[in-house]
Each structure stands twice: as C-alpha cells, then as structure tokens.
LONU-426278 format. One record per residue (C-alpha): residue in one letter; x, z, y. Coordinates in steps of 0.1 Angstrom, whole numbers, plus 5000, padded with zeros to 4 digits. Each point is the difference from the previous one (the first is absolute). Layout:
aXZY;...
***
This chain:
x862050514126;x498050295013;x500850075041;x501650365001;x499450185036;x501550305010;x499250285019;x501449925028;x499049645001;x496250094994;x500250225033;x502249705023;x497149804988;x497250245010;x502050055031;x500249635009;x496549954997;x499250305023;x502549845025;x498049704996;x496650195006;x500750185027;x501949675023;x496049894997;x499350285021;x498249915034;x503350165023;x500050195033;x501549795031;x501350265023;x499749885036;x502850205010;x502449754977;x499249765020;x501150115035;x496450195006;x500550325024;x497750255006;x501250105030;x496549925018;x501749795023;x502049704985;x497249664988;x500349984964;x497649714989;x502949744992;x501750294975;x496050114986;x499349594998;x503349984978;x499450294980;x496649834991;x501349614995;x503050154976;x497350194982;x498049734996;x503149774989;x501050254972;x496449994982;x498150265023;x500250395006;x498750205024;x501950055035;x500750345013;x500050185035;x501650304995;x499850325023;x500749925039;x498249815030;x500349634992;x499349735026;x498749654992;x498149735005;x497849764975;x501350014961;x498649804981;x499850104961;x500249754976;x498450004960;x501450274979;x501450155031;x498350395003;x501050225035;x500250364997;x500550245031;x501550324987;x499050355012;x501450075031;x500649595009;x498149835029;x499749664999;x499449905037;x498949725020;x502549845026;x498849895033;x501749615005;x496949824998;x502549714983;x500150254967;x496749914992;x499849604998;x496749814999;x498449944967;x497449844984;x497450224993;x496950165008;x498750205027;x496750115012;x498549774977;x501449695005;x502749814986;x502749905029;x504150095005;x499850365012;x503050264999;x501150154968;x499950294990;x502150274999;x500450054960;x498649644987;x499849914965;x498549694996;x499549844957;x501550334992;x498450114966;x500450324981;x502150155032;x499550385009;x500450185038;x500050324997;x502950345004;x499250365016;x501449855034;x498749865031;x499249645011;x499550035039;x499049655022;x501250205035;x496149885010;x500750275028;x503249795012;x498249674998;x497150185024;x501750115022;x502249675006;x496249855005;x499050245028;x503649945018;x498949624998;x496550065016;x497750234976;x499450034960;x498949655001;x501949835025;x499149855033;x497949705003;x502349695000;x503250224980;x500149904967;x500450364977;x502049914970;x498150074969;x500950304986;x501250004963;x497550154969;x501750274982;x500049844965;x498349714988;x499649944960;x498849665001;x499249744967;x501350294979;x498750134970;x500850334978;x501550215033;x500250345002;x500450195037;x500350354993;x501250375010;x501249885040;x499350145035;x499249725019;x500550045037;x498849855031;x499549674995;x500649775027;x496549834989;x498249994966;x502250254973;x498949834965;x498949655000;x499249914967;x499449585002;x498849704968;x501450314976;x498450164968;x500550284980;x501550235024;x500150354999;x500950255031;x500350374993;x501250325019;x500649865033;x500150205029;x499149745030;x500550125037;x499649825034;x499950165034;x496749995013;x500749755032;x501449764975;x497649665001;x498949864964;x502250244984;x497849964966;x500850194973;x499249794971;x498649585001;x499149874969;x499849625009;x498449714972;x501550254973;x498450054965;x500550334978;x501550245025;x500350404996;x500250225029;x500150394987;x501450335015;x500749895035;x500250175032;x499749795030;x500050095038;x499849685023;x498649835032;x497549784979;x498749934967;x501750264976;x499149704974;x498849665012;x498649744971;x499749665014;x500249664984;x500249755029;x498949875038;x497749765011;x500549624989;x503850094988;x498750284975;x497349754987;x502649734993;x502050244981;x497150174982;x501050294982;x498850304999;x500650374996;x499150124967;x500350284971;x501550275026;x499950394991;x500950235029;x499950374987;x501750365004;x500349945032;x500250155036;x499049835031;x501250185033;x499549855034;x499149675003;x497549755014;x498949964963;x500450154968;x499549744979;x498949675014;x498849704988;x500749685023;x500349935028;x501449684981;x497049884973;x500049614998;x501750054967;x497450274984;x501150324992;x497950174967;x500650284973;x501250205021;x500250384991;x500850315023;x499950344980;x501350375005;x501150005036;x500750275028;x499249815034;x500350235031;x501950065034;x498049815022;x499649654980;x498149785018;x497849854968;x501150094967;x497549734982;x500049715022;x499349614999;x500949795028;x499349635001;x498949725027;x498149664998;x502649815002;x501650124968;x497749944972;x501050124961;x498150284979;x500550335000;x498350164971;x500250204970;x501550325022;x500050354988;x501050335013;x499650304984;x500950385001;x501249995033;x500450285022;x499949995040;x501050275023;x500149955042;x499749684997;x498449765028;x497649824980;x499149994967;x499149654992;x500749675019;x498849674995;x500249765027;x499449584992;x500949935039;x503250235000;x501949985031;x498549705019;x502750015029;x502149705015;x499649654986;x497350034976;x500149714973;x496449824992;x498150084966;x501249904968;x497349764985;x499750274973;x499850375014;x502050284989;x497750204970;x500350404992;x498350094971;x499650234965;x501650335017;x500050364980;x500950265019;x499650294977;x501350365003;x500849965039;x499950395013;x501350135036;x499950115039;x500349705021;x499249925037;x497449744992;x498549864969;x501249645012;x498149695001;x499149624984;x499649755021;x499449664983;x500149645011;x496349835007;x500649744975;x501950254977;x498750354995;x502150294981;x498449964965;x499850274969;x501850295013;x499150284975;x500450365012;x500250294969;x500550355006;x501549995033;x500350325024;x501149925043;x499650275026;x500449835034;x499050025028;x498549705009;x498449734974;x500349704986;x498949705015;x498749694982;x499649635013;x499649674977;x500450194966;x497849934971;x499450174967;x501850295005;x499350374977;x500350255023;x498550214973;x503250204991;x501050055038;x499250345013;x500350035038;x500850335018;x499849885037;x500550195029;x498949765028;x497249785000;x498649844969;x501549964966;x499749634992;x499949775033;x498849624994;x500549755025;x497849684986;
***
C-alpha cells in the first residue's frame, strides 16, 4: 500500500526538520540573564563566568555583553564558547587583584605560574572575539595604584602585583579576534601563546602613553597567524614576535613561524613591528606588508635580541612600508638592553639573518643602526628600492653581507652610512 501525505502533513514535516536545523544553531548567552549589570559599578565575573560555563554545557554559542559599562575580573572561555561585546558595551577590568588568579602560563618567555589574564581562553578552538564595543584593562587605574605604592614599578623591597594581559589565546587553533577597540591594557593587550591559525582583523588598540609594556600585539611560539587592518597606539611594541627566553625558551623550542602582518597602522610606539626580544625558539617567515607607521614610533622595523637567548631569526620581510616622523628608521640591536642582572652567553649565540626590506619610503629622525654580536654578525640583510630622509645616518657595527644597493640616503647631518668595525 502506497503512503498518501497530505498537504498539510508535507509542510509539519518540512517544519519539524527546520525546527530541528535551527536548535543546531550556535546561541547567544546574554550576560544580563545571568545577573550581569552594566551599571559600571557592580563586579560581574561570577554572572560573565556562568553565562560562559552554561554555554559551554549546552553545546557552545557565543556569550554576549550587551550595551552598558560592565565590570569584571578574569573569564575564562571554554571550546565552542565565542564572546561578543556589542556596540556600545565595555567590557572592563576590575581592580581586586584576587579576580585574576595565578595561572600556568607563559610570560616574558618563560614558562612559570603568572597571573591570568583578563579574557583567557586556553584549548579553545574555532572560538571568535570580536563586536563593535570596547574591551578596556583600566591600565590607567592599575598605574596609578603603582605610583600611590612607590612609583610605576614599585619600591625596592614592595612586591608590585603582576598586572593582568588583556587577552591571552593560548594552545588554540582556528580563532578569530575581530572588529574591537581594545583599551588600555593593564600590560600586554593580545597575547597570542602555542596557537595556530589565528586571524586578528579591524582592531583598534589604545594604551595611554605612561602605560609600561602595554604591547599591542605578542605573537608567542605561534604558527600561521594573520594580523591585517589594525590600528595600534601604545607604550611599546605595537606588535612584538617572540618565541622564548634564555634556557626556558630552549627547553620548550618552538618557534614563531608563517605570520602575515598587513593593512596596517602603527601609531606611537617604541616599535612598529618587532621581532624578539624573546628568540631562543626561532622566529622565520615572517611577512610585514602595506603599513602606515608614524606619530613618533620609536623603530618601526626592529630586531632586538641578547647573548643569552640564542634561536634564529631569519627569513624576515618587509615591504611597501611607509614612515612619516618617526625616530628611526631601522633598529637592530643583538645586545638589546643590557641593564640589571645580565645572564651569561648561551653556548650557541642568537643569529639574524636573510632580511628583505623592500619598498621602505619616509622622513625619519635617523636612519637607525645594526649593531651585531662579535661572534655573531647581522647576516644577508638585502635593501631594494628604499627612500629615508633623516637627519642623521645609519650606523653599522658587526654586520656582514648586507646590499645597501637599493637604500638611498638623504642625510642632513654628518655622513650617510656610519660603520663602527
């Protein structure tokens, strides 16, 4: 016997599997259902921290923060677990220093139990950040309670809590962080740590400029990462690409690879984009294309190392860049901020090598300088089409093989090319 469906039992079907289509659709978590106010005043990480682990619990979805001020301390996102911060939404960063627990993780290049973050998201694949409103650390509050307590750094003897990282992606793969103002960070802004295939897009990144290590970007032991159409404005490296410290970062070993920075503009900064000053891993194929770096940046190509780190840096290129009042052109210094407690040489020395700077046109205050080690000179940095006006030169110590063919020089003071040997 044929099956005879009517009408309407053809369209309760259809309708039943649309039902069952769209309950597979990744659902918002409204903070705000779960106690969250935006009142800039009352600490909402217990509510934001149970939006996220009922997410989580009900197959994934992507937690909102709607439009208000909202106060918290450290979340911690979980797989399948997305954040979005809606226009007109500030997601900000309490001041208890017990809202950000100590964690395993990373910092400055070595492995040790450090304090978290304030967004973490830790084996969190396929997750996206992103939303047209704010992220802010309060870095200004967390300064200012330092200079109450004896300066930005602290007094000799008082032990200055370590401030909390802005967001940390970390042994994550397939993340997207996209579309946010990022605010002033209390230290680094966007630590991305052991992660791979991560792309960041459209985000505006402020800090004030009295902030200390307020980085705008660290890409940390990370393969296959996209940086494009940024704006950062910090009180250090707009972007930092580091891979390790010392004998720590050559235990780990793991290096910094397959990273495209593009579209972007660097503002003030100590660097635009930097390469250490964390190497033992190695950081290579690196590319930096189609940037804007101006207002006063210290060095907007720059490579920063010391003897005690070890690990290759090679296989660098940047390339239709354009500088405009910035302080130097070029930096690359193998000794970089010898101060304090200086560790002994590593048994193999830190190596710079293969570097294309190509299309490199502006007004800076000096060219910039090389300075090598003696048992490791900079190696194979090729120079084509380049245009600096400065007005001072550049100064080379300890550097071998370089093609400063496609430089041209327009120097006010003194000679164009300065070698120290």
């Amino acid at each position: 016997m044929k099956a005879i469906y009517s009408i309407s039992a053809i369209v309760l079907i259809v309708c039943s599997s649309f039902i069952v289509t769209r309950s597979n659709v990744a659902k918002d978590y409204n903070i705000t259902n779960y106690g969250a106010k935006g009142d800039s005043s009352t600490n909402n990480t217990k509510s934001i921290q149970q939006a996220i682990d009922d997410c989580s619990a009900k197959g994934g979805g992507t937690v909102v923060v709607p439009k208000g001020i909202f106060i918290s301390g450290a979340i911690f996102l979980k797989k399948g677990v997305s954040l979005r911060v809606d226009k007109g939404g500030v997601l900000k960063g309490s001041m208890p220093t017990q809202d950000y627990p100590q964690v395993q993780t990373r910092w400055e290049g070595e492995e040790r139990l450090w304090t978290s973050a304030f967004i973490n998201a830790d084996h969190t694949d396929g997750i996206t950040i992103s939303g047209e409103g704010t992220i802010d650390g309060s870095g200004d509050l967390w300064l200012k309670r330092d200079k109450e307590n004896g300066g930005a750094r602290g007094t000799p003897g008082v032990r200055r809590y370590p401030h909390p990282r802005m967001i940390c992606i970390s042994n994550s793969k397939n993340v997207t962080i996209k579309d946010l103002h990022l605010h002033n960070q209390a230290v680094w802004c966007l630590h991305i740590l052991y992660s791979k295939d991560v792309l960041v897009k459209n985000l505006n990144i402020s800090a004030d400029h009295d902030i200390l290590s307020s980085d705008g970007i660290d890409v940390d032991s990370s393969d296959g990462v996209h940086i494009t159409q940024c704006t950062i404005d910090v009180n250090d490296d707009c972007i930092s690409i580091k891979s390790g410290k010392d004998a720590d970062g050559l235990r780990v070993n793991r290096p910094s690879t397959n990273i495209l920075i593009d579209k972007c503009h660097f503002a003030y900064g100590h660097g635009g984009v930097a390469m250490g000053s964390e190497t033992s891993g190695g950081i290579n194929h690196v590319v930096v294309k189609d940037c804007l770096v101006d207002s006063n940046n210290w060095a907007p190509i720059r490579f920063k190392t010391q003897p005690s780190r070890s690990g290759v840096v090679e296989d660098i290129t940047y390339q239709d860049i354009t500088l405009h009042g910035t302080r130097k052109a070029f930096e690359f210094d193998m000794a970089w901020r010898m101060v304090g407690t200086v560790r002994p040489p590593s048994e193999v020395p830190p190596i710079v090598r293969n570097i294309k700077i190509i299309n490199v046109k502006g007004d800076v205050g000096t060219v910039g300088d090389m300075h090598g080690l003696a048992n490791s000179p900079i190696r194979g940095v090729v120079f084509k089409n380049c245009e600096i006006t400065a007005k001072t030169g550049f100064i080379l110590q300890r550097v071998e093989d370089i093609d400063l063919s496609g430089l041209k020089l327009t120097v006010q003071n003194g000679e164009s090319i300065i070698r120290k040997d």
